[in-house]
C-alpha positions in Angstrom: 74.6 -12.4 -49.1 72.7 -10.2 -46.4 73.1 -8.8 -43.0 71.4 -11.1 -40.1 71.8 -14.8 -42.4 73.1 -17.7 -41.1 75.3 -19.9 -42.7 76.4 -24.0 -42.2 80.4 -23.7 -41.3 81.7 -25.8 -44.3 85.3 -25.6 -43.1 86.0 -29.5 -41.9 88.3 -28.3 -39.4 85.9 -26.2 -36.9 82.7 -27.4 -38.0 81.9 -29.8 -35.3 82.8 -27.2 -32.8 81.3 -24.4 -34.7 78.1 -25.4 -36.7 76.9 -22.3 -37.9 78.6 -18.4 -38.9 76.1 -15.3 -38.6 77.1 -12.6 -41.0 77.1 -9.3 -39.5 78.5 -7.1 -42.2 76.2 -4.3 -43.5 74.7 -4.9 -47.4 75.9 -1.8 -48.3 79.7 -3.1 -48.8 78.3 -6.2 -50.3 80.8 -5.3 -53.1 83.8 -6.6 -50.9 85.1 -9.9 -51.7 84.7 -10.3 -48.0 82.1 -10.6 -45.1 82.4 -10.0 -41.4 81.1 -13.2 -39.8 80.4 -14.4 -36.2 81.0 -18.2 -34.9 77.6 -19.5 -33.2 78.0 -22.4 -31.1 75.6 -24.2 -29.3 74.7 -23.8 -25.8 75.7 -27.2 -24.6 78.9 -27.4 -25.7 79.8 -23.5 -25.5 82.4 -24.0 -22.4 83.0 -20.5 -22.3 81.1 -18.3 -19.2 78.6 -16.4 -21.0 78.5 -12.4 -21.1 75.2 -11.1 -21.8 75.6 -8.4 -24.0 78.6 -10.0 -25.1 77.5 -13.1 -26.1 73.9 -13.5 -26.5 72.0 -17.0 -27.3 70.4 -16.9 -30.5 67.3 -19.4 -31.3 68.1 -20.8 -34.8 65.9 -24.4 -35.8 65.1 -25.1 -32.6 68.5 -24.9 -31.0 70.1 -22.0 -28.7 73.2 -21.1 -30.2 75.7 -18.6 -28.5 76.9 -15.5 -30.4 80.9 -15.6 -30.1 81.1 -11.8 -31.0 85.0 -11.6 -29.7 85.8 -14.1 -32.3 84.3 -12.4 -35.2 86.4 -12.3 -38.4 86.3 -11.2 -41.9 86.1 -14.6 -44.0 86.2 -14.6 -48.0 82.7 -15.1 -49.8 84.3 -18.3 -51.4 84.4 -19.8 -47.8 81.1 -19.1 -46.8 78.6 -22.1 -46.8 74.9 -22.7 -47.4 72.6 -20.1 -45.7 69.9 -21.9 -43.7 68.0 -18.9 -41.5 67.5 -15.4 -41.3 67.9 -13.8 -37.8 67.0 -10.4 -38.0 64.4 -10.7 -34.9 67.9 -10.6 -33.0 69.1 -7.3 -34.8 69.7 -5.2 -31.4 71.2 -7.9 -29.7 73.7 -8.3 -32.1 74.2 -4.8 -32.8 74.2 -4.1 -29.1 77.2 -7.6 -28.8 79.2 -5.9 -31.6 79.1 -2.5 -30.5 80.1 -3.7 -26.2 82.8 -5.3 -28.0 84.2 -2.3 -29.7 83.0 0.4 -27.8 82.4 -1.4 -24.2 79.5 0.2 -24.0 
């Protein structure tokens, strides 16, 4: 598992709401049985008012996704589903939505 990959949600529950899970956690605690992951949800059907630093859209197979970062949460590798795209291009945007929501900065 890396840094910047995006996975399909596989939970049945929140999948139709929530397609896709960025993983945020650095590799160096790849060790954990955990990773720190981020909902994305696409733009269409987002219904939340959009903060830019907060919440920035991401481009992932053609579709604009938005970046929950308030809902981030630490999920169990077991839970994690199929990674379909690497988003790194996005790095400081996602660094930079992290760190306003800890910092507020």
């Amino acid at each position: 598992m890396a840094q910047f990959t995006v996975y399909r949600n596989k939970n049945p529950r929140t999948r139709s709401a929530v397609p896709l899970l960025l993983d945020v956690q650095n590799d160096l605690l790849d060790n954990l049985d955990t990773r720190v992951l981020v909902p994305l949800r696409p733009t269409v059907t987002a219904g939340i008012k959009r903060l830019q630093t907060l919440t920035p859209v991401l481009e992932i197979e053609g579709k604009s996704y938005l970046m929950l970062t308030p809902l981030l949460a630490g999920v169990p590798k077991s839970e994690i589903g199929t990674p379909i795209a690497r988003v790194e291009q996005y790095r400081f945007d996602i660094i930079a939505a992290i760190d306003f929501l800890v910092t507020g900065v």
